[in-house]
ROKOL-107951 format. One line per 10 residues: number of its first residue (from 1); their letters; for each residue y, x, z of C-alpha. Coordinates in pm, whole numbers, plus 50000, padded with zeros to 5 digits. Example, Ala and Ser with C-alpha at 12.3 -4.5 7.8 and 13.67 -1.06 7.14 Angstrom:
BEGIN
1 = AS = 49550/51230/50780 | 49894/51367/50714
# end
This chain:
BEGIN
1 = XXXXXXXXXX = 88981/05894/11734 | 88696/06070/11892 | 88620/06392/11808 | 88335/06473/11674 | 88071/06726/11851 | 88030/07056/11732 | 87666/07073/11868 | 87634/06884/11579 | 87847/06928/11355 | 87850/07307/11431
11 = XXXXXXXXXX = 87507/07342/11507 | 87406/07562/11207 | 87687/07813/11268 | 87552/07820/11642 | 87230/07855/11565 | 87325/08145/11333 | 87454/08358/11642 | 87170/08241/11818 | 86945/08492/11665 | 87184/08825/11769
21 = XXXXXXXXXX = 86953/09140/11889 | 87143/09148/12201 | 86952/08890/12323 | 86673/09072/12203 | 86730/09411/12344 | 86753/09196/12687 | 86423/09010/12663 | 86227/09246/12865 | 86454/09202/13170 | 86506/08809/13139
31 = XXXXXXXXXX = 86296/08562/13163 | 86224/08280/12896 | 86171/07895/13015 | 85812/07824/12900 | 85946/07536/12649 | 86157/07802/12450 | 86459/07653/12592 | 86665/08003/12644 | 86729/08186/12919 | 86707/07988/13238
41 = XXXXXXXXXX = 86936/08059/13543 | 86818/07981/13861 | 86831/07627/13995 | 87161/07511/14196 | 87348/07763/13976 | 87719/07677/14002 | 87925/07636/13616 | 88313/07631/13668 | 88660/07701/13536 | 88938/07907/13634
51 = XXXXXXXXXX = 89309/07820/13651 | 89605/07965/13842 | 89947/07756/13946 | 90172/07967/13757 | 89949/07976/13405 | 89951/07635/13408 | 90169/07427/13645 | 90509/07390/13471 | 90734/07168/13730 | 90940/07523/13902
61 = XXXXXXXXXX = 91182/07324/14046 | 90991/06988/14150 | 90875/06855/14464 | 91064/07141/14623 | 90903/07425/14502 | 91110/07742/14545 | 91151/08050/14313 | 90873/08327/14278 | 90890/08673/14136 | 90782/08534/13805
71 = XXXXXXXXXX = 91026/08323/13754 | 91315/08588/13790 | 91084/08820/13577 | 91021/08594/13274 | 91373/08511/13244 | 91481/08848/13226 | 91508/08910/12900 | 91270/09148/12724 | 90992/09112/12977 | 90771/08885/12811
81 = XXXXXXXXXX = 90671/08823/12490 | 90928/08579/12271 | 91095/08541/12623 | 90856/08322/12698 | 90831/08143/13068 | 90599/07953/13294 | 90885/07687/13312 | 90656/07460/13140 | 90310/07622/13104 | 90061/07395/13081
91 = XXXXXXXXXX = 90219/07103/13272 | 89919/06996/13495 | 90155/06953/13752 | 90163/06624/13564 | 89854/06628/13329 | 89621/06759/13606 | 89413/06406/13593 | 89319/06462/13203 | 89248/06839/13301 | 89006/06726/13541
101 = XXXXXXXXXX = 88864/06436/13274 | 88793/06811/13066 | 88618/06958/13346 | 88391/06652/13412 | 88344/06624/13050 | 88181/06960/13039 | 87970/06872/13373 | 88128/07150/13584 | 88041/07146/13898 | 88281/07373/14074
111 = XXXXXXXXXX = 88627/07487/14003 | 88854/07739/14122 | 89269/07757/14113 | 89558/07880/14308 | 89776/07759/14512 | 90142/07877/14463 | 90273/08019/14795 | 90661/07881/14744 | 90535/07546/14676 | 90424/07529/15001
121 = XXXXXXXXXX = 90710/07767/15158 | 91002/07807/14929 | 91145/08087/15117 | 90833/08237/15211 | 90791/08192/15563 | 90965/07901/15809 | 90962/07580/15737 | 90674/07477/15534 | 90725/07211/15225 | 90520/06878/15299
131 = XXXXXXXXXX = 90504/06785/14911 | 90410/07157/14808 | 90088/07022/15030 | 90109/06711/14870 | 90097/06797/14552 | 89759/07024/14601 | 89607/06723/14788 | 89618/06523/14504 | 89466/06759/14268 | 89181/06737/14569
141 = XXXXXXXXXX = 89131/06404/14565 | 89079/06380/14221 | 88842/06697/14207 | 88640/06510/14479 | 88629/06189/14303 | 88491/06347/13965 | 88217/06536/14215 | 88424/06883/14121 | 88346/07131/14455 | 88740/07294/14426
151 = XXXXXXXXXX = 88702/07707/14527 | 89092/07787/14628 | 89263/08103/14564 | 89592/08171/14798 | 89775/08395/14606 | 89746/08440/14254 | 90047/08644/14182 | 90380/08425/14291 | 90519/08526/14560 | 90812/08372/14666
161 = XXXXXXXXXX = 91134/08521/14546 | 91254/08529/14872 | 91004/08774/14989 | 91054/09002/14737 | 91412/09018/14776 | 91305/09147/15121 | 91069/09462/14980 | 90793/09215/14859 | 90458/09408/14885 | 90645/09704/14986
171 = XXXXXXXXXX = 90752/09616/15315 | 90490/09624/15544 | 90609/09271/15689 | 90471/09111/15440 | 90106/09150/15549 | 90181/08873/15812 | 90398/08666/15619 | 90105/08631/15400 | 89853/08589/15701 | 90060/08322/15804
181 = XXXXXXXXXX = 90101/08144/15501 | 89705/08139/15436 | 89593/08048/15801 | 89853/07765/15757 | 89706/07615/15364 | 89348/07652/15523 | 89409/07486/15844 | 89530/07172/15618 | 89286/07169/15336 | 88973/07387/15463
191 = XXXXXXXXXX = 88824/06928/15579 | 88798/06958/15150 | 88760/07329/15023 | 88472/07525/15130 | 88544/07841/14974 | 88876/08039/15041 | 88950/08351/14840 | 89273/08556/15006 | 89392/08724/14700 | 89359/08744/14288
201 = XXXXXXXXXX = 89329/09095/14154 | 89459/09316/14381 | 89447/09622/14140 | 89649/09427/13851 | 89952/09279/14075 | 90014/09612/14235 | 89910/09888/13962 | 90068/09657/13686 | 90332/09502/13911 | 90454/09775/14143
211 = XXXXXXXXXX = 90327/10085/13907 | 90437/10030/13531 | 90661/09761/13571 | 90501/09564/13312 | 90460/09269/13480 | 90653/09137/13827 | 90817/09226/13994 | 90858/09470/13697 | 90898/09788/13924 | 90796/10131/13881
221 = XXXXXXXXXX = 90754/10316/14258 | 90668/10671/14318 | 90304/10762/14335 | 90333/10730/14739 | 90525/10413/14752 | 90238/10276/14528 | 89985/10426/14733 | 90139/10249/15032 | 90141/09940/14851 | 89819/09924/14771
231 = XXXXXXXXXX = 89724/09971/15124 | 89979/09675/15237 | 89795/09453/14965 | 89415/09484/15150 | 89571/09490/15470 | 89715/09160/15379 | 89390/09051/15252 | 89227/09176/15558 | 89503/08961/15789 | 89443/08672/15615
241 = XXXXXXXXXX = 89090/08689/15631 | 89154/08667/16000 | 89394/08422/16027 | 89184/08231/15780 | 88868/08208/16003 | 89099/08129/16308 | 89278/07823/16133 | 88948/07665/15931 | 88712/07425/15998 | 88388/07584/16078
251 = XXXXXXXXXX = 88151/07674/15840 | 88460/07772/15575 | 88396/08033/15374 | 88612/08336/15303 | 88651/08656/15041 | 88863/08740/14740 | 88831/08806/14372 | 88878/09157/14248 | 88869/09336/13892 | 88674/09566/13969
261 = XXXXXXXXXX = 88668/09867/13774 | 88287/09809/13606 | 88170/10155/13555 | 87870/10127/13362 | 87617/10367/13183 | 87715/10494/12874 | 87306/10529/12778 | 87065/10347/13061 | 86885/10653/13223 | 86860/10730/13577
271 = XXXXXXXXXX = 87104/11048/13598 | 87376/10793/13421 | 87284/10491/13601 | 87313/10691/13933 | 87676/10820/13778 | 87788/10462/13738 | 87711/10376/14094 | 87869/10689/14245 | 88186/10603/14014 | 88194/10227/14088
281 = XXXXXXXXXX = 88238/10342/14410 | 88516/10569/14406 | 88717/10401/14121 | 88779/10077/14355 | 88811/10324/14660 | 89158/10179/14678 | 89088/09834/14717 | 88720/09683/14702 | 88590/10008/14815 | 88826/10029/15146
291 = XXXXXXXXXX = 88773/09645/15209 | 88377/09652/15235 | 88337/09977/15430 | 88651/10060/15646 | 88781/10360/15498 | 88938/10506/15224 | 88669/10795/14997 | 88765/11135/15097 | 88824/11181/14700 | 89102/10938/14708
301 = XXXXXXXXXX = 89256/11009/15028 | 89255/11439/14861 | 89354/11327/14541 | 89676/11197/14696 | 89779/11445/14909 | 90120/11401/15044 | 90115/11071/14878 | 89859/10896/15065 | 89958/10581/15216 | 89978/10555/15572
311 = XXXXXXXXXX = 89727/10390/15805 | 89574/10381/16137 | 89241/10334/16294 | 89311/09951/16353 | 89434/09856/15983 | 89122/09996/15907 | 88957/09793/16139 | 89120/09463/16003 | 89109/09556/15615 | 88731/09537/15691
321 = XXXXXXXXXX = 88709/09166/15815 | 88379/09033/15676 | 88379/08879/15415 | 88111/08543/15270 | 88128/08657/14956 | 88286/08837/14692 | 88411/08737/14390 | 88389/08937/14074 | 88677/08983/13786 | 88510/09093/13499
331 = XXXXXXXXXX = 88621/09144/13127 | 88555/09503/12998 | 88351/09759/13134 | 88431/10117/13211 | 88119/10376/13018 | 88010/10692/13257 | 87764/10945/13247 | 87656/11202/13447 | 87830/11592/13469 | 87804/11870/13703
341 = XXXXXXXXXX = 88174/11830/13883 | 88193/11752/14195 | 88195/11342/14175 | 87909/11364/13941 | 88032/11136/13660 | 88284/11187/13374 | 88422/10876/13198 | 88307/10826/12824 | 88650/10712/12653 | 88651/10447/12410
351 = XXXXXXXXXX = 88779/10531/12044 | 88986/10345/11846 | 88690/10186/11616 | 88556/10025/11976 | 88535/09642/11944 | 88738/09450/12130 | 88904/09108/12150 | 89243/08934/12029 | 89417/09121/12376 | 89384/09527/12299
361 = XXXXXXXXXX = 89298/09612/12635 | 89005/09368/12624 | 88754/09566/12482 | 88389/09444/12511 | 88199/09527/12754 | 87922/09248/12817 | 87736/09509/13028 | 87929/09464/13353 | 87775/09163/13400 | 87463/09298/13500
371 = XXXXXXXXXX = 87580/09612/13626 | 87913/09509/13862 | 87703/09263/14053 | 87378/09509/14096 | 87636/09792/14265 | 87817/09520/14481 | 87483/09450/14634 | 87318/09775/14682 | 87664/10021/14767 | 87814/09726/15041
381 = XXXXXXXXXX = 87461/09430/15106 | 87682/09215/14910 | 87460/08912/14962 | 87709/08596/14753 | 87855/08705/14471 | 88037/08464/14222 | 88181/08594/13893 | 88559/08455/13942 | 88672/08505/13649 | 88521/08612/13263
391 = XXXXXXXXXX = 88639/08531/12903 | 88828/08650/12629 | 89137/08602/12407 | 89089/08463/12054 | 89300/08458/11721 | 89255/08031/11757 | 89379/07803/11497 | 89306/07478/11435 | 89191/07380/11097 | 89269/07098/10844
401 = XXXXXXXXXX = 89026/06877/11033 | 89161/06909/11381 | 88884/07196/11495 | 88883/07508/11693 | 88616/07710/11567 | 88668/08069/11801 | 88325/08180/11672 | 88381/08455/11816 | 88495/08350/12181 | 88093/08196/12159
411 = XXXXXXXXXX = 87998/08492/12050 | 88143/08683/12332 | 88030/08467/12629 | 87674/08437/12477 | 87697/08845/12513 | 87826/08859/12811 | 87639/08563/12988 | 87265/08759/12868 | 87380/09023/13086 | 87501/08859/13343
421 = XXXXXXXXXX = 87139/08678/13354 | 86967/08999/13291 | 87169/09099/13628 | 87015/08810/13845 | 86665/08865/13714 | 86698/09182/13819 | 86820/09110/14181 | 87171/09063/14175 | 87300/08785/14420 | 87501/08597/14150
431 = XXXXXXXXXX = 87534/08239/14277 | 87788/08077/14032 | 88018/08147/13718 | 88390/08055/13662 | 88474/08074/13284 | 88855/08207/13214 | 89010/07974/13152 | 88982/07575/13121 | 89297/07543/12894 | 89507/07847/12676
441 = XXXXXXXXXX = 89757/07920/12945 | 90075/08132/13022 | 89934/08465/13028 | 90171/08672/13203 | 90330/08914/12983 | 90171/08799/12712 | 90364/08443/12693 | 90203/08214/12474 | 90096/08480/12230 | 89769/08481/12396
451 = XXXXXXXXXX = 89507/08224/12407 | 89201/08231/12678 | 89134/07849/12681 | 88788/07696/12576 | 89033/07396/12509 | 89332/07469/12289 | 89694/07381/12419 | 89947/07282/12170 | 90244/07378/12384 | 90489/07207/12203
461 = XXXXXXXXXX = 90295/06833/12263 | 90105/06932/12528 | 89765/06835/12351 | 89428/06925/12464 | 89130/07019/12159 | 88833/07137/12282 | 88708/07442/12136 | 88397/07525/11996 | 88336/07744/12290 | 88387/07415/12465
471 = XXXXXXXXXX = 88079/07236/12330 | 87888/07609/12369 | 88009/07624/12763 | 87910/07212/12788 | 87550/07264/12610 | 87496/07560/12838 | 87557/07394/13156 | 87409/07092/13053 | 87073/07259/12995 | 87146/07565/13310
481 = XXX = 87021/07817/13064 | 87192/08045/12770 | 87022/07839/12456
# end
């Protein structure tokens, strides 16, 4: 049966949260097409998805795929929620034709997912797997065919067991054993992808990873172990950067996505604003911070002590490769304003009546869409910026007539996406937008608890619903402007 559209269908309840004073508050700043057809992004914007191999692959021990860290983690019990595993996921190892039918039914233009690293080397380094390439080359082809531009991330949080058997992002090895695995995928597939981004959220894989255990490879180092860590992870991403543009066909481009921490002002007035840019800086000094300018803030490097990782002039040199672009991670947002200490800003915490989403931690912060871009381009001359990665978890269920209606997941990205076109009228270099995610997904820790999808996932058959947010994200690219 064909499902009926909820631009239709839903189009009074739409309309309803059409008429929010966010929007409002933001007309000043934005600009309104002359027809009254919303707010108009510019022309050539890019609309995509976001996936990653582990969230949704399934197929761990096909094709001769070897064993990553979160494999060993979710089967040790009392990691994830219900025990549950990325065995399975969302099986577009197998299904990834009808994922891409989604993505051309929605008219996106560009997508972005990961490649997992022990597909294509099952022990890490050696020998690479010819149907770990395979595999990825089909999901190109059919990408290409459906006129889908595919942006590739190289490591979205799988590393091969193998590796971290051998001190993972601890040893210090492992910044060329990732170098090498990335100029190797982008010497074979860099003819079809045009964008390459090294790494997926630094800050989470390590901090959550290496410092509370929480997810894999569920450790929890010493403040200076973790402080080393962090400086193996953009040293990595600085390696592969290099070993990137010596591999690739010319013209590739290369950078990363990062979650950034999105300090923002609490109140918009220049003391506060100036806070958030000083602390937007120094809160990513371990990672976004250190790749753009070559050197870790004095702050960070005091605030360690003892503890601070060690380095020389060279890493440096290499952590600072330059980059195309930068892609932007952004969920929540981080409130400042302005004190007399020494850094000049004091964090505003959020109480316990804050709003937030389905996932606690995801309170909402639509702000950082305008603001996160806007301090990219004026603290490092940022000049392509892509938001890699923004949505929200949602309480879904499907109702007596087969529908999604996540209300408030449109409600959300209609917040969120104001800002983030407030942000471009305003000078920010934003060139494209990849919604999280495509599909519900394995979310980490979170199992199957979780849903993030514009399309629901019924795990058990493996069916794909389209959302409300679905027709929302469809209408929206459809018409290039926030209606």
């Amino acid at each position: 049966m064909k499902r009926r559209s909820f631009l239709t269908t839903g189009a009074a309840a739409v309309a309803a949260l059409g008429s929010t004073g966010f929007v409002e508050a933001a007309a000043k700043s934005t600009t309104r097409d002359v027809e009254g057809k919303g707010l108009v992004f510019p022309q050539g914007f890019l609309w995509g998805s976001a996936t990653a191999s582990y969230q949704v692959e399934g197929a761990i021990h096909e094709e001769g795929r070897g064993p990553s860290i979160w494999d060993t983690f979710s089967h040790t019990p009392g990691k994830t929620h219900n025990g549950d595993t990325g065995d399975v996921a969302d099986d577009s190892f197998h299904l990834y034709k009808k994922d891409i039918a989604l993505m051309k039914d929605l008219g996106l233009t560009v997508v972005r997912f990961s490649i997992a690293w022990p597909r294509v080397f099952p022990n890490g380094t050696g020998t690479p797997n010819p149907q770990g390439l395979d595999f990825y080359n089909r999901i190109l082809d059919e990408l290409h065919a459906n006129g889908i531009a595919p942006y590739c991330t190289l490591y979205h949080w799988d590393l091969p067991q193998v590796l971290e058997d051998k001190g993972g992002w601890q040893n210090h090895d492992i910044t060329k054993w990732f170098a090498d695995y990335c100029g190797y995928v982008a010497g074979k597939l860099s003819d079809r992808i045009s964008h390459f981004m090294t790494m997926n959220e630094m800050r989470s894989f390590v901090e959550i990873g290496y410092g509370g255990g929480r997810h894999a490879p569920g450790l929890n180092v010493s403040r200076g172990k973790l402080a080393q860590v962090r400086h193996h992870a953009v040293l990595g991403h600085g390696m592969a950067v290099q070993a990137i543009r010596a591999a690739a066909k010319k013209g590739t481009k290369v950078g990363l996505a990062e979650n950034c921490e999105n300090a923002v002002p609490a109140i918009e007035t220049p003391a506060n604003v100036h806070a958030a840019e000083i602390a937007f800086r120094e809160e990513n000094a371990m990672y976004m911070t250190v790749i753009q300018e070559g050197r870790y803030t004095d702050h960070y490097l005091a605030n360690l002590g003892a503890d601070a990782p060690k380095f020389t002039p060279e890493e440096l040199k290499i952590i600072a490769s330059p980059l195309d672009f930068a892609g932007l991670n952004c969920y929540t947002a981080t409130p400042v304003i302005a004190d007399d200490t020494p850094l000049g800003y004091m964090h505003v915490k959020n109480p316990k009546s804050y709003p937030h989403m389905a996932s606690p931690w995801l309170y909402i912060g639509p702000e950082a869409l305008r603001w996160a871009p806007k301090f990219a381009a004026k603290l490092w001359g940022v000049k392509e910026i892509y938001i890699t990665e923004n949505g929200c978890s949602a309480d879904d269920v499907v109702d007596s007539k087969g529908c999604v209606l996540d209300s408030d997941r449109v409600m959300f990205l209609r917040q969120y996406l104001t800002q983030l076109h407030r942000g471009i009228t305003e000078g920010a270099p934003v060139k494209g937008y990849f919604l999280w995610s495509l599909l519900d997904n394995y979310e980490w820790a979170d199992g199957y608890e979780k849903r993030f999808g514009i399309t629901y996932v019924d795990f058990a058959t493996q069916k794909r619903t389209p959302k409300l947010s679905s027709d929302f994200y469809k209408n929206i690219i459809a018409h290039n402007s926030l209606v």
